[in-house]
C-alpha positions in Angstrom: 103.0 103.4 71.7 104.6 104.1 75.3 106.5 102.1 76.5 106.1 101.3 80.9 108.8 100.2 82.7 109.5 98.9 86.3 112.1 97.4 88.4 112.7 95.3 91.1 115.9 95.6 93.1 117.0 91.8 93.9 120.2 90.3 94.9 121.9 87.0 93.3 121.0 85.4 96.1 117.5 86.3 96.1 117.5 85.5 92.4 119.1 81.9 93.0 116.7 80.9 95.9 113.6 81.5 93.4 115.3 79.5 90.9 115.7 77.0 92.9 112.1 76.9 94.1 111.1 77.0 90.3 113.0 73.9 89.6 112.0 71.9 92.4 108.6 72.5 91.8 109.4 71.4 87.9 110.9 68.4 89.5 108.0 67.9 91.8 105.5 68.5 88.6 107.4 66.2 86.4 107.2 63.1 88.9 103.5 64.0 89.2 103.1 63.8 85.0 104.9 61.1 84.4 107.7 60.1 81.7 105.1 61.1 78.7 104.4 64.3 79.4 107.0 66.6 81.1 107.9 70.1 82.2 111.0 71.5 80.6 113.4 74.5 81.9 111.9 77.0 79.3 108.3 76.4 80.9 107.6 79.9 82.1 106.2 80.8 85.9 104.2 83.6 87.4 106.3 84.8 90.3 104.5 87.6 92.9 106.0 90.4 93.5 104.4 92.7 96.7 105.0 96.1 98.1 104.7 96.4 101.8 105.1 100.2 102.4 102.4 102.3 100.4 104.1 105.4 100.9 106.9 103.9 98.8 106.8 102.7 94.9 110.2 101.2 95.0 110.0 98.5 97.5 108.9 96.2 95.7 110.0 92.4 96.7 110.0 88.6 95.7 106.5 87.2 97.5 107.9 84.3 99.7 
């Protein structure tokens, strides 16, 4: 089997916004659902990732 790999150049502060996002939106979620049933930190999240220059393979970025 062969093994793929990619990358994505982020900063920490790119990094720290998205957490962010992802756990106000688990926040958001969990007052939706109630007390019974609720979204914990290890819930996993698709994040987007684009590329805005085709003539380029490694600019890739966070979708906003």
């Amino acid at each position: 089997m062969k093994i793929k790999r990619q990358a994505l150049i982020v900063s920490i502060n790119e990094l720290r916004k998205l957490a962010d996002d992802l756990e106000s939106q688990t926040k958001q979620f969990n007052l939706e659902l109630g007390v019974r049933e609720t979204v914990g930190a290890d819930k996993k999240w698709l994040i987007n990732i684009i590329n805005k220059s085709v003539e380029y393979s490694d600019t890739w970025e966070i979708e906003e």
